[in-house]
N, C-alpha and C positions, 0 to 999 in steps of 0.2 A: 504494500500500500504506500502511496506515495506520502512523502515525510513535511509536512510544512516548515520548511528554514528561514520565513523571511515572513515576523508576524508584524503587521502596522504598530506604531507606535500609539501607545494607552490602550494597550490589551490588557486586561488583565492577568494575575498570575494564577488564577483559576484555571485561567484558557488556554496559556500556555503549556500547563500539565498536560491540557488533551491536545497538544498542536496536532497528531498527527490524523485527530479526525474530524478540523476545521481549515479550510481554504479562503482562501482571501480572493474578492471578485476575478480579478485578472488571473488568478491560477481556471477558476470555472468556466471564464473566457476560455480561455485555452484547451480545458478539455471536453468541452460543449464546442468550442464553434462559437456560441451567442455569444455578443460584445454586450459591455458593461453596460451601456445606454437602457439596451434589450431588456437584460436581465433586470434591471432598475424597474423597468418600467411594467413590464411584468409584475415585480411586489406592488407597485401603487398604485396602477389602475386594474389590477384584475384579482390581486391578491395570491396568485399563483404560487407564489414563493415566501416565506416568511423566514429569510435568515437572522442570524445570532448578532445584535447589533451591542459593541462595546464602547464602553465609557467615552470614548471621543467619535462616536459612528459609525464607524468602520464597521461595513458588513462582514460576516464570515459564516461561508457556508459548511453542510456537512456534506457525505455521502448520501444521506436519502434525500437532501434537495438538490444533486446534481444529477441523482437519478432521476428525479421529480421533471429536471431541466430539459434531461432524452426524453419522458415520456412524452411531453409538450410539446418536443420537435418529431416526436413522430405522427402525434395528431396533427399537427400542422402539414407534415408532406404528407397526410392523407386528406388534406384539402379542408378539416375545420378550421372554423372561425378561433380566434385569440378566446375571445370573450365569450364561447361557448365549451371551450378545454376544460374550465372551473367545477361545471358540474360532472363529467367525467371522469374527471379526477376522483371528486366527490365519489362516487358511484363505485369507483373501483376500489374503493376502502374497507369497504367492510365485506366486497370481493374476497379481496386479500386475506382479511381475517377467517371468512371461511375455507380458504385455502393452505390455512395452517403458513401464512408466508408470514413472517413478521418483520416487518419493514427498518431495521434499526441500524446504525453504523455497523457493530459488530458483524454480523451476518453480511450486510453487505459487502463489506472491507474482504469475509471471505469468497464471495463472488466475486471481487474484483481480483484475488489473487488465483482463483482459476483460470478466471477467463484471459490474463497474463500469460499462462502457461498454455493457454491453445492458440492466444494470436502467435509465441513463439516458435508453436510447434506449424500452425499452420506456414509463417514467415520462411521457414527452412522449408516446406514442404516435405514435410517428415511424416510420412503415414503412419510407421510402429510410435513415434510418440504422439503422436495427437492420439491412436487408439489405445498407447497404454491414460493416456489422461482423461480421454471418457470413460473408459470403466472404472477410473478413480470417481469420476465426480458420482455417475452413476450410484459407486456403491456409499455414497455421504450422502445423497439427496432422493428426495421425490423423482418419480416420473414427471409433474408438472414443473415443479422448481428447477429441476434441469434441464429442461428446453427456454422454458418462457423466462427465470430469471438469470443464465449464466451461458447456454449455447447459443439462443437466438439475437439476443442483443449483439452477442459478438459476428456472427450472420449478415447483421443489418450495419453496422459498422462496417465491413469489406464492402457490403451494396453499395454505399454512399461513396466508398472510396474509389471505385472504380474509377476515375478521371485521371487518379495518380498514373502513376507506370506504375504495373505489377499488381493494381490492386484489384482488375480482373483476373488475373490469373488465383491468387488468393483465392476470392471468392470460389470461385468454381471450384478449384481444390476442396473446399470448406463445406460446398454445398452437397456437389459427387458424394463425398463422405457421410455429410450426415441424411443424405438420404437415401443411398444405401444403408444404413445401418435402421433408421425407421420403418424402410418395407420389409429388413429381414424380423423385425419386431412384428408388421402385423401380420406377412408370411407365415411364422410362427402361429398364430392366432387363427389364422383362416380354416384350418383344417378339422378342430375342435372345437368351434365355437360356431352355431347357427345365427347366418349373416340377415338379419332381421332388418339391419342401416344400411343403407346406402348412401353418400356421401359425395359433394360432385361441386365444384368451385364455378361461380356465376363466372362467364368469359370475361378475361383481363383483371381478373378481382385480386387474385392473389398467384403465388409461385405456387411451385411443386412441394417444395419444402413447408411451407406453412398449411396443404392442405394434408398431407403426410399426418403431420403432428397431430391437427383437429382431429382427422380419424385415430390416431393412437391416443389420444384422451377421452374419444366416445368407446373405444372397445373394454368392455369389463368382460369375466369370466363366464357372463350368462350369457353376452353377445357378440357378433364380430361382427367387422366393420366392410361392407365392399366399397371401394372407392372406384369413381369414375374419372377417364383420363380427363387433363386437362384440356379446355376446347370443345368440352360437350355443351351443344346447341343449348338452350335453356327451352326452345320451343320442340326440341324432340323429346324430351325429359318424359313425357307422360307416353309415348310409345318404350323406350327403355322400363318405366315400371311397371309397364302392361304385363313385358315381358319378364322384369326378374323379381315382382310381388314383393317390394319389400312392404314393409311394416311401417318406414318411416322414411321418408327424404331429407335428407337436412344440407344444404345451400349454404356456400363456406363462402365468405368475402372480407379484405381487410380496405375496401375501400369506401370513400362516403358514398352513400346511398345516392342512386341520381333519383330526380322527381318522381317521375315515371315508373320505380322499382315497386312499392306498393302495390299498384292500380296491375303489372304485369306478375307479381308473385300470388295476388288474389285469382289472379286470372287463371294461373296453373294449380293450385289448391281446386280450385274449382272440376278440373279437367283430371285430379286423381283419385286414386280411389284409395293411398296412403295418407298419413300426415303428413303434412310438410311445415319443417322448422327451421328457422335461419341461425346461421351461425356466425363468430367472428366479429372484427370489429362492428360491420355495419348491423347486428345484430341491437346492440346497444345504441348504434345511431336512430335506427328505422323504427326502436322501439313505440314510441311514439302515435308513429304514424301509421302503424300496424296494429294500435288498440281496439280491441271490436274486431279484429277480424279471425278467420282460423289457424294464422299462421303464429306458433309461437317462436321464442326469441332465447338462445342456448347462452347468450352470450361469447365473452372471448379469453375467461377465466378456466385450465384446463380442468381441473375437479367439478369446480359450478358448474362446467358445459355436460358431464358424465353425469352432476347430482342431477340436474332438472332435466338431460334426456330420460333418467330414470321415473324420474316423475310421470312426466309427460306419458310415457311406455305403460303406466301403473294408471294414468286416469287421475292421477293427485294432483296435476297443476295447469292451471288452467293459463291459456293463451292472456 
């Protein structure tokens, strides 16, 4: 974890015992990307941020509001509004807590020192170490907490960086990998387990990787998951369940909902003779605008998305 050596002056000596898990704006500048103005402005017109202000002003943040900083810029390149991130945020709080995630420097500071050891293993392009360091995390964490708080972050960091040199090739290395080792997860699962889900990402909504994962956090022991390739029609969807009967459709997207996605998901609900559930970010976007109707909403939390498919499948929770 990175060491704060250089604290503003009229810090307290409080604060200094903890230097190594408070950052001074310009260090968050730096490892965000957002410039000070940004992040300023963020705490006072939208409240997004609420750093540790000492005796002479000087903000400093921690690890969970740098996290806080990613999660903000990844709604934002998914096309929300500043000033609608707030309640989302909001929303994914007590997500968390049902997720067994406890959001606090400690734990974090240990995700960040994983995920250190897979950007160096990715960096070399070292297959036997980045697969001896997933089975390490694997075997300290959850199946959710290791994708969504410590593999895919680092994922979405190489996407972004793609403009550098090299940091397509990263990627790809990073992604090959971990999605082979997801299919040989639900692989595993297919054979044993009666595929009741079907599971199939709105065109352009999201990767392979991210619709991967969705299906390995709806497969539990009583069900398995079929997933459909990416690029399936959204208007053939009800001829595919004619044919493979499942019990449940569920519609993976990590992108903002366009106008039109209601009015055309009510339309295909209508034309099946399964449920049909949305999942994934726009799950939580759409919610909304989806009340009243028969499509429920899985969310983008991987436990909460398993607990309320279960629901749903039981008749306990309604749309």
């Amino acid at each position: 974890m990175p060491v704060l050596t250089d604290v503003p002056s009229g810090v307290p000596q409080a604060v200094t015992l903890e230097q190594e898990q408070l950052y001074p704006i310009r260090e968050v500048a730096r490892l965000t990307g957002v410039n000070p103005v940004t992040l300023r402005a963020w705490e006072r017109r939208y409240g997004l941020i609420v750093p540790i202000r000492t005796e002479s002003g000087h903000r400093l943040y921690s690890m969970t509001d740098i996290e806080r900083v990613r999660s903000i810029l990844g709604w934002i390149d998914r096309g929300v509004a500043v000033s609608k991130i707030g309640l989302l945020l909001a929303r994914a709080a007590p997500l968390q807590a049902l997720s067994h995630i406890i959001p606090n420097d400690l734990v974090l500071a240990d995700y960040a020192q994983w995920q250190h050891q897979l950007r160096v293993a990715v960096s070399s392009f070292d297959d036997v170490q980045l697969e001896q360091v997933y089975g390490q995390i694997f075997s300290s964490y959850s199946l959710p907490v290791v994708f969504q708080d410590i593999l895919v972050p680092v994922w979405r960091q190489l996407l972004q960086r793609q403009d550098q040199f090299g940091g397509t090739s990263e990627w790809i290395f990073l992604d090959g990998f971990l999605r082979s080792r997801v299919l040989q997860r639900l692989l595993l699962m297919r054979d044993s387990r009666p595929r009741r889900v079907v599971i199939g990402a709105l065109a352009g909504h999201c990767r392979e990787l991210e619709l991967l994962i969705a299906a390995l956090f709806l497969s539990s022991p009583q069900m398995g998951i079929r997933v459909l390739p990416i690029g399936q029609p959204i208007d053939e969807l009800t001829l595919v369940c004619e044919r493979i009967k499942p019990q449940v459709l569920v519609l993976f997207s990590n992108h903002v909902p366009a106008p039109e996605l209601p009015r055309r998901l009510n339309r295909l609900a209508m034309s099946l003779e399964c449920r049909l559930l949305l999942a994934g970010d726009a799950s939580d976007l759409a919610q909304e605008s989806l009340a009243g109707s028969s499509i429920g909403c899985l969310g983008n939390e991987g436990e909460v998305m398993s607990q309320r498919l279960r629901q749903f499948l039981a008749g306990n929770l309604d749309t």
